[in-house]
LOZA-265021 format. One record per residue (C-alpha): x, y negated, z; residue in one letter. Coordinates in steps of 0.2 Angstrom, whole numbers, padded with zeros to 4 digits, always signed. Example, Ala and Ser with C-alpha at 12.3 -4.5 7.8 and 13.67 -1.06 7.14 Angstrom:
+0062+0022+0039A
+0068+0005+0036S
END
This chain:
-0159-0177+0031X
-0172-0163+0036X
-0170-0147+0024X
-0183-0144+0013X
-0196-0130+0021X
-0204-0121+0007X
-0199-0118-0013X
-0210-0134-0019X
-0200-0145-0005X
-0184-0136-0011X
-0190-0144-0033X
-0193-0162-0026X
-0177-0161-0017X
-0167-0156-0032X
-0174-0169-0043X
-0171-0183-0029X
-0156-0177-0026X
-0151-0177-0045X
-0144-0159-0044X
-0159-0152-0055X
-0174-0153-0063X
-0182-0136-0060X
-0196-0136-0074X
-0205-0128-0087X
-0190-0127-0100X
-0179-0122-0084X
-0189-0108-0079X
-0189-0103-0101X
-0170-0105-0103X
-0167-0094-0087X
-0178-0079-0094X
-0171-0081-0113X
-0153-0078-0105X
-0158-0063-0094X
-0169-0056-0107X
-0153-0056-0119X
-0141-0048-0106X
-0152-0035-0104X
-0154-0032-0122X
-0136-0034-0125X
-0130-0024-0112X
-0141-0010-0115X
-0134-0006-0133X
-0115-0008-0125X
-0105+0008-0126X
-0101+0008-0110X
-0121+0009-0101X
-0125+0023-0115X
-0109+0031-0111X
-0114+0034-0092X
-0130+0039-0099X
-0124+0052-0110X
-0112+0060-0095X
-0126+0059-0083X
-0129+0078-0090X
-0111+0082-0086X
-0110+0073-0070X
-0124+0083-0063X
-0118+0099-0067X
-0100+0096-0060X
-0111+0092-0042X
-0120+0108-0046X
-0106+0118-0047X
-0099+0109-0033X
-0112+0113-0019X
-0125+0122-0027X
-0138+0110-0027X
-0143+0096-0041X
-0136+0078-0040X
-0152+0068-0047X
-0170+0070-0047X
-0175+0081-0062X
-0182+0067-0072X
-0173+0054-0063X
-0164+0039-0079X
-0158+0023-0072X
-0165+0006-0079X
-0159-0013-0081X
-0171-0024-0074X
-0166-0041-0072X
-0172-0055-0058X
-0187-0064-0059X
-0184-0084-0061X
-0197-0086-0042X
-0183-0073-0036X
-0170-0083-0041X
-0173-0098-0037X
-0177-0093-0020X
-0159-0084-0020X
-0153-0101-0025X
-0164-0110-0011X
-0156-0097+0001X
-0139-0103-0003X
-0141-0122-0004X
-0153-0126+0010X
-0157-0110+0020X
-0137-0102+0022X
-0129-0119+0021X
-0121-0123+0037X
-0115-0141+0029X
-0130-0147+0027X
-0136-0161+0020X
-0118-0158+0010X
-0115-0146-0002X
-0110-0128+0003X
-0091-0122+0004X
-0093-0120-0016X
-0103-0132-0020X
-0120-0134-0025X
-0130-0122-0037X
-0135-0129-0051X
-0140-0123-0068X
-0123-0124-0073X
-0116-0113-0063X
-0129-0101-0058X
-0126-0087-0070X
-0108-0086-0063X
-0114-0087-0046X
-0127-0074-0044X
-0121-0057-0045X
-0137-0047-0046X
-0148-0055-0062X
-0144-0039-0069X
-0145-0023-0060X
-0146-0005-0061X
-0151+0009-0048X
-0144+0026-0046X
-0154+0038-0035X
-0145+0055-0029X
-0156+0068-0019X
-0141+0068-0006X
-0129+0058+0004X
-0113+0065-0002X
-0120+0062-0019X
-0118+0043-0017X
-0097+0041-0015X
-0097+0057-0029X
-0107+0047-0041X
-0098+0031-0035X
-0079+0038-0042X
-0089+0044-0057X
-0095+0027-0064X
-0082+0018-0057X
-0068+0028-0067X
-0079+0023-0082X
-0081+0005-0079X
-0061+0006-0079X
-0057+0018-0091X
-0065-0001-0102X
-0053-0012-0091X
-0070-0016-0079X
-0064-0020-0061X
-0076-0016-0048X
-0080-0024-0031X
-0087-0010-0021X
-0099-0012-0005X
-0106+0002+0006X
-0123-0008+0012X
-0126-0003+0031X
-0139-0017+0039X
-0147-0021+0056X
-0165-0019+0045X
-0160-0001+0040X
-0155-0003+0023X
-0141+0008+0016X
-0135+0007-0001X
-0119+0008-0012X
-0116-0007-0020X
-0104-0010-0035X
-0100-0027-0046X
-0093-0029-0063X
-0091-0043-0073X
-0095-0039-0090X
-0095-0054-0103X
-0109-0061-0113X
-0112-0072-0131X
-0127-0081-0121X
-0137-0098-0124X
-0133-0115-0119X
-0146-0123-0112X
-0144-0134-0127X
-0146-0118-0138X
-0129-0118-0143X
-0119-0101-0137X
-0106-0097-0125X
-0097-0083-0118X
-0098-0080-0100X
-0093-0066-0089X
-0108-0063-0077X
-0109-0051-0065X
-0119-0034-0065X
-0125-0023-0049X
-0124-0008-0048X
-0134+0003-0034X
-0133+0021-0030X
-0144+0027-0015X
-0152+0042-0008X
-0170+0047-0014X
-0177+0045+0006X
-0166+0028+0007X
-0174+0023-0010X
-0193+0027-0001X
-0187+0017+0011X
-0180+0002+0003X
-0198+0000-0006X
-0207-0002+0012X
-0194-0015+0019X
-0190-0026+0002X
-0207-0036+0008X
-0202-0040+0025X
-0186-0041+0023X
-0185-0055+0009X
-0200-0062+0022X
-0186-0066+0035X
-0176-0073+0025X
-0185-0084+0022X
-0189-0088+0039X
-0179-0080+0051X
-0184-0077+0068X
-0177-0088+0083X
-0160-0084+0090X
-0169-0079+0105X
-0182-0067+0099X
-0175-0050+0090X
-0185-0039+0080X
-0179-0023+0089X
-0189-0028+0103X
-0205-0032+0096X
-0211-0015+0095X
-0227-0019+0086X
-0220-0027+0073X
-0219-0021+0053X
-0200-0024+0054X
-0199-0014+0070X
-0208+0002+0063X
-0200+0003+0045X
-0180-0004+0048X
-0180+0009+0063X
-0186+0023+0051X
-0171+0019+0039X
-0159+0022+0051X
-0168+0039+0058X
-0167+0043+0040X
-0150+0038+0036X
-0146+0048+0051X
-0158+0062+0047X
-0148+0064+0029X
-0132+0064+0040X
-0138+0081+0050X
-0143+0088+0032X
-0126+0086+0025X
-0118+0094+0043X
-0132+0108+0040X
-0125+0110+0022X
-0108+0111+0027X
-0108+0124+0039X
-0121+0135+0027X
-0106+0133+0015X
-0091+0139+0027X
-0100+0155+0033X
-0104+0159+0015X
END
């Protein structure tokens, strides 16, 4: 069975398959779920308590090295993934990333069923920190909160051939959310948590285009993007690592400032 080569092939496969209908009332019951997480989640104790210690966490950096841990009006925000991001996630992990093909992947298929408790970014949150120490100081920050509440974390330092480098950390924090029938149901779903540098966070912006680009359609095995010099991706993924490397030279510049002090 040939896979499907675009989103629309992906719909029609789904219904002929009789894994889903991916329709109107699909796309409405997605966005009322993530709309109440996000609402839900901001009024929990536990995001407006990192909020109020952002203060304190700042001043403790301060203190530390002299310089300032966020950008001076810098305050994270919950966004949540659009339903056309989504579902090409979805279409990543059952046609595009699945080596068992035309069976289901290791875990099964997605389906609306599951995908709430298989998609671990529907609700995120970015922390931005002026340096690169400020990312594993900030990490043991928020993590001690999120287990202080009996959150576990899965943590994840991001280092990618396309120049992207990023903390990551998940938590599972349960929901009251909507059945597709309208009835309710609890369900742990997973939350995302970033903390990057400011230069990495400029960065990201440039590559997010590209990158979700390929993909969606990968280059050949033979071909690699390193050696296409006049290529997008070869300008702005070799930029992140100069400047991932260039934040490296900062921090060693710091340092020595510091022991001659």
């Amino acid at each position: 069975m040939e896979k499907p080569r675009s989103i629309e092939e992906y719909k029609r496969w789904l219904a002929k398959s009789k894994i889903a209908e991916i329709d109107r009332r699909t796309e409405g019951y997605y966005n009322s779920v993530v709309n109440k997480i996000q609402i839900d989640f901001q009024k929990s104790s536990i995001w407006q308590n990192i909020l109020d210690k952002m203060a304190s966490f700042n001043a403790e950096y301060l203190d530390n090295t002299g310089y300032h841990l966020f950008l001076t009006e810098f305050k994270p925000e919950l966004v949540t993934k659009h339903f056309d991001s989504f579902l090409l996630k979805n279409y990543r992990k059952n046609v595009l990333q699945n080596w068992k093909w035309p069976g289901s992947p290791k875990n099964g298929w997605f389906t609306p069923e599951n995908w709430f408790d298989t998609t671990n970014d529907i609700l995120r949150t970015r922390f931005i920190v002026k340096y690169l120490d400020g990312v594993e100081f900030l990490l043991a920050k928020i993590e001690r909160e999120l287990r202080d509440v009996g959150l576990d974390c899965d943590i994840s330092f991001e280092a990618r051939d396309e120049g992207y480098y990023a903390l990551h950390m998940y938590t599972n924090y349960s929901f009251e959310i909507p059945k597709i029938d309208w009835d309710t149901e609890q369900k742990k779903i997973t939350i995302e948590i970033q903390i990057t540098t400011q230069l990495q966070d400029v960065i990201s912006k440039l590559t997010h285009k590209v990158y979700e680009e390929r993909r969606i359609n990968p280059l050949p095995f033979d071909r690699k993007w390193q050696w296409n010099y006049q290529s997008d991706e070869f300008t702005t993924n070799y930029l992140g690592h100069i400047l991932h490397y260039v934040e490296g030279m900062i921090m060693e510049v710091r340092n020595k400032q510091k022991a001659n002090i």
